[in-house]
N, C-alpha and C positions, 0 to 999 in steps of 0.2 A: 621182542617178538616171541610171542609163544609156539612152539613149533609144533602144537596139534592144531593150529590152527593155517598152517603152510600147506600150500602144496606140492613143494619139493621134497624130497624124501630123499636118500642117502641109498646107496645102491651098493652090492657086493657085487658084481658083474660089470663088463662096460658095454653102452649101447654100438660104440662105431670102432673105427681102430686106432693103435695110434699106441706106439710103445715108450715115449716120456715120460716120466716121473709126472710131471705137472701134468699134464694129462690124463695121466690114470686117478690123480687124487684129487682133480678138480673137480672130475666128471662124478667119480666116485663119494664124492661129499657134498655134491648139491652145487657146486660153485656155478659152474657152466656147462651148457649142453650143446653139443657137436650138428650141426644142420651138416655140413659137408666137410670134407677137409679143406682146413683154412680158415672155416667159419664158423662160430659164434654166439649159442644165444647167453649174457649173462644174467645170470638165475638170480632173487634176490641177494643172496649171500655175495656172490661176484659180483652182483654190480653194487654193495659197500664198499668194497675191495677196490674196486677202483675207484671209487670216488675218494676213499681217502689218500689212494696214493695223488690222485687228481688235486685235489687240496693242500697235500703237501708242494707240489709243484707249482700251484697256483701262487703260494705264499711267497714262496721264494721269486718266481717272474716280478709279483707286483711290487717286493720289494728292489729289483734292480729297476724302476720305475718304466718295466712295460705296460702297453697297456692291453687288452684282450679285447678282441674281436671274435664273432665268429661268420668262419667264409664257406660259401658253399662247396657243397662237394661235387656239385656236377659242374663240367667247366666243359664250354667253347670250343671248337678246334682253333682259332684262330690266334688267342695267344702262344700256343705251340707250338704253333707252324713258326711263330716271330722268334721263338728262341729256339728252335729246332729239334723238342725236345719230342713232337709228333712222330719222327720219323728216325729216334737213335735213343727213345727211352724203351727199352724191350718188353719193361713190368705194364705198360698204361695201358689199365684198360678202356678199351674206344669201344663207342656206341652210334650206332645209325640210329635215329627216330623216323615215324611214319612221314616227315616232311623233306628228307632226305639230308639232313641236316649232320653232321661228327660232334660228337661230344667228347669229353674224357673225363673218367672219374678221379678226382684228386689224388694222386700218387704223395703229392707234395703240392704247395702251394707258392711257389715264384712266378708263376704265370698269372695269379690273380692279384696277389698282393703287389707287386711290383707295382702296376699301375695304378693302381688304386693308392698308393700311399704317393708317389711321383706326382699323380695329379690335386695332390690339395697341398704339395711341400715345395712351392715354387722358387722360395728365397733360402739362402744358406743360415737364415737366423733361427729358421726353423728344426735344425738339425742339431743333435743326432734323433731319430725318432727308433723304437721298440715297440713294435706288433709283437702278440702272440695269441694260439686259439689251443683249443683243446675239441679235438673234433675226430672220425672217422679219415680213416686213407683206406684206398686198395690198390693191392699191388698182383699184378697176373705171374706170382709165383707155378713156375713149374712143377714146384713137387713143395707142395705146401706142409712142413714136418714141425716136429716139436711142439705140441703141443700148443698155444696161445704163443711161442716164444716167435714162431714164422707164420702169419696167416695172411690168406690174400684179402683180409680185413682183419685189421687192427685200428685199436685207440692208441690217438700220440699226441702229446703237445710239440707244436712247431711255433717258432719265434723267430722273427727278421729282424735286423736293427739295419738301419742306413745311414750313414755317416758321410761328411764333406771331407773327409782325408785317411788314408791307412794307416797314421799314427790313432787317429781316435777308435778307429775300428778294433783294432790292436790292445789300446785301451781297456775295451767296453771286452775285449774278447775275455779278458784275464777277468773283471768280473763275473763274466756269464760263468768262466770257468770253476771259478770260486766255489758261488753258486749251485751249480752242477752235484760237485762234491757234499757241498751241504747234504743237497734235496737227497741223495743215496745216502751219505750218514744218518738220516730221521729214519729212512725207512729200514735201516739194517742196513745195507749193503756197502762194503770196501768196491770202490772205482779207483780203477789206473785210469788215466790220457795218456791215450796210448795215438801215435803217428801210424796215417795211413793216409791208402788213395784215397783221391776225392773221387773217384769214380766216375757217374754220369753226373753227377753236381756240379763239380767243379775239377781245374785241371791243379791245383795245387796242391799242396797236404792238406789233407783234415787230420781234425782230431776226433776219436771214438773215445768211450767211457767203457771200461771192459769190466767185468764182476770174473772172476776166478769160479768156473765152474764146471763139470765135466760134460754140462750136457750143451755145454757153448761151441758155436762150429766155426769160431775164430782160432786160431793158435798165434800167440803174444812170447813175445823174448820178456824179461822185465828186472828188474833189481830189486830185493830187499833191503836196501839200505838207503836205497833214494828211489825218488818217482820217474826214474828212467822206464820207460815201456817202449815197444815197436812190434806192428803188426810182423809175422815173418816173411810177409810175400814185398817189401819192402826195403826187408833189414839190411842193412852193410857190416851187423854183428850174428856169430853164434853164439847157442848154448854154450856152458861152459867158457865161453873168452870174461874175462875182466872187464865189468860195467866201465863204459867210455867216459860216463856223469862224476861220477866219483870214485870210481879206483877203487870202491874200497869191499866188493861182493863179487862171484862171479853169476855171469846174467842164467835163468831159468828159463827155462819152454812151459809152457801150461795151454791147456784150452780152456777157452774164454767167451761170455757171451757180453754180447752191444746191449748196452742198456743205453747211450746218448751218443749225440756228435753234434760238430761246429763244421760247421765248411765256411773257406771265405771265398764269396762267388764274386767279389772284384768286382769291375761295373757293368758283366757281362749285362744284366739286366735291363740299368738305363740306357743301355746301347742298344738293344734287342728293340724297347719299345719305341727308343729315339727319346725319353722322357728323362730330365735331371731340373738342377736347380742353379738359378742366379748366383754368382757370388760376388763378393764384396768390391770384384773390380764391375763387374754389371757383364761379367762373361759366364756363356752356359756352361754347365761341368757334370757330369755323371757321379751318381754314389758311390761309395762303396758298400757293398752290402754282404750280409751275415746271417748262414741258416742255421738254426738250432733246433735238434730236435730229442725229445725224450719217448721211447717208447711206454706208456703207459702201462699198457695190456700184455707187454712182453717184462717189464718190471715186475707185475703179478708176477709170469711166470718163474723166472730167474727167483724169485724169493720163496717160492714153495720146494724148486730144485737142490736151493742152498740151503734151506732151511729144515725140510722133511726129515723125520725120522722113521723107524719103521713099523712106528703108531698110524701115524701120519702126516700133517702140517703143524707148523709151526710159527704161528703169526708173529711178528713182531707187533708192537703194539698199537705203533705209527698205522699199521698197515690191517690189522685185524677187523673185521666185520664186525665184529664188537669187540667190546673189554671184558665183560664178566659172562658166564655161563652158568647160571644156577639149572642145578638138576632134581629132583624133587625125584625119592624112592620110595614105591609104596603107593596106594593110594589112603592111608589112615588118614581120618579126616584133620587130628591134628598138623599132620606133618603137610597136609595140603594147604590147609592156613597158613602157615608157619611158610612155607615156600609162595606163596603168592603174593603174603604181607613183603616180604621179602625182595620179589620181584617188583612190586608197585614200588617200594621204598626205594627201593635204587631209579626204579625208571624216572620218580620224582624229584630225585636230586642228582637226574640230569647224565647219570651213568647208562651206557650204551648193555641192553641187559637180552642175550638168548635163552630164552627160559624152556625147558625141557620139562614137561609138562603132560609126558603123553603116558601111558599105559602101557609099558614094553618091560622088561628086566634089566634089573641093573648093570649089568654086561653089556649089553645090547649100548645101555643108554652112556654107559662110561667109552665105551671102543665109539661109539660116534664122535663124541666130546672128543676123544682125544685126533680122530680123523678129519675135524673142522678144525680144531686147531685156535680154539681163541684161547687165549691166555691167562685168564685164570676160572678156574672150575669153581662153584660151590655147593655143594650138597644139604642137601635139607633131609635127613633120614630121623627112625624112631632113635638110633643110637645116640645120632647128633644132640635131638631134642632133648633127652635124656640130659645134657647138659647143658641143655639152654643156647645149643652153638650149632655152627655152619663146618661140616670139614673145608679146610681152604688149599687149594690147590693149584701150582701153575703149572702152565702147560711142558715149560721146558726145565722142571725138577720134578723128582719121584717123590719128595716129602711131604708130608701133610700136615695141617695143625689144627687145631678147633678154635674159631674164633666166637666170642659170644656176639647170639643174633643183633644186641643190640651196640653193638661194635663194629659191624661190618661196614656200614658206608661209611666212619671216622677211619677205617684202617685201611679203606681204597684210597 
């Protein structure tokens, strides 16, 4: 993408309010632009951003062999009302149409997918089955903060599995969880599972995916020496006492932000709708069923929080809008060839390339580069060409090297 040819532009000022880190440098570098608080638009550069965190997440579902749907987001009052969720979910937003009719906007999806998968899973041979979408929710947040981290519209993949018994659920739980871990290790991020309420979901423990970070409005107990965690509005330990798991650390206080959770919603569901499946004696039985969900668009955020410097962002790779940034200084006609040759060369062998392209100074163009935050820089200047080279630069070291022009795609 050549960026004289964008119409986003990178801004020293912010349009709306909003005191986040990821929000002042998302707004601030093109990523995304604030309609309201809570909401939303993603710019071209944000909406790469999440599509590769989208892809990474994708990769890891399809390999626990979900499969992926996508469910609407306006739903019914009538599944609602069946699981009671119309009248004791506080976030749904509800809508009258001109025919006097309730709606509600997806908050979560149990009240669609539930019957939808009950009705074509009649017999227990058919089981365990794995839905999952990657789609819009909104939630009628009171005070919609942090930047992308809380909005009354977010991207999230959610996933249900349904199961003929609690051992299999149990099972499938410790792969989803595996899983889980993976998908935050591609993209940068250390996750605890950490124990808490199920809340309005469910009446038993869930589990939450926590990232360690100051601008998370979770506070976690946890252990360094093993994966012991718990939320604190829960805990039966403090600070300072001896990890229960292993003996062998005493536990930390931290705040913490939700980047995932599991809840196991038992059979409330096939009870709700009155829907289950045959089993092997020829008697009817209710599922067990399992939600999973990953915040997409609050993952963005948590990784520009943990990540930033006070350049700006710093992509991980996984997660970056692109991989290279070529910057071309000057407009000398050599050095303009020589930066475009350049640009084509990479975009032809398939490398993700921000080519910087415009007529501004080199200050200018370097302080933007490093406030987008892609991961590696390279420069095309008279100096450069002078030795037939590119300076090569990543985002997260101060050093540079010259690599020769005709070296550069072998050494990506």
């Amino acid at each position: 993408m050549r960026m004289s040819q964008t119409f986003v532009k990178s801004s020293k000022t912010l349009s709306g309010e909003g005191d986040s880190l990821n929000y002042q440098l998302l707004t601030r570098a093109g990523f995304v632009d604030q309609l309201m608080a809570g909401v939303y638009t993603y710019l071209p550069l944000g909406l790469r951003v999440l599509r590769k965190i989208e892809q990474v997440v994708r990769e890891e579902m399809d390999a626990l062999g979900a499969e992926e749907v996508l469910m609407p987001m306006l739903h019914p009052k009538e599944p609602w009302v069946k699981t009671g969720g119309w009248d004791s979910i506080d976030v749904l937003f509800k809508i009258k149409s001109r025919t006097g009719n309730d709606y509600a906007l997806g908050q979560s999806e149990e009240e669609v997918v539930a019957p939808l998968v009950l009705s074509r899973a009649p017999s227990y041979k058919q089981y365990p089955i794995k839905v999952y979408q990657i789609h819009w929710k909104f939630r009628d947040e009171l005070r919609a903060k942090s930047g992308i981290m809380r909005g009354r519209e977010f991207f999230m993949k959610d996933m249900y599995s349904f199961h003929t018994t609690q051992e299999d659920f149990d099972a499938f739980y410790q792969q989803a969880k595996e899983a889980y871990l993976r998908i935050f290790k591609r993209l940068g991020l250390t996750a605890k599972v950490t124990e808490a309420s199920g809340g309005a979901f469910s009446e038993k423990i869930s589990y939450e995916f926590e990232v360690l970070t100051d601008a998370g409005e979770d506070v976690i107990y946890y252990c360094e020496k093993c994966d012991f965690c718990v939320e604190d509005e829960i805990a039966k330990v403090k600070p300072g006492e001896t990890c229960p798991r292993c003996g062998k650390s005493e536990l930390k206080e931290g705040k913490s932000a939700e980047v995932g959770n599991v809840f196991d919603l038992g059979q409330k569901y096939g009870k709700a709708f009155d829907m289950g499946f045959v089993d092997e004696h020829d008697q009817k039985q209710f599922p067990v069923v399992g939600c999973y969900g990953i915040g997409i668009s609050r993952v963005m955020g948590v990784i520009v929080e943990k990540y930033a410097d006070e350049k700006g962002i710093v992509w991980p790779e996984s997660a970056a809008p692109f991989a290279v940034q070529v910057v071309r200084l000057g407009a000398d006609e050599a050095v303009t060839r020589a930066a475009d040759k350049l640009y084509d060369e990479l975009t032809k062998a398939g490398v993700e390339v921000l080519y910087d392209d415009r007529d501004v100074s080199a200050g200018a163009k370097f302080a933007e580069a490093d406030m987008i935050g892609v991961p590696l820089r390279l420069t095309v200047s008279k100096r450069t060409l002078a030795e037939e080279s590119v300076e090569w630069k990543r985002r997260d070291s101060d050093e540079t090297k010259l690599v020769k022009l005709g070296e550069v795609t072998a050494e990506l």
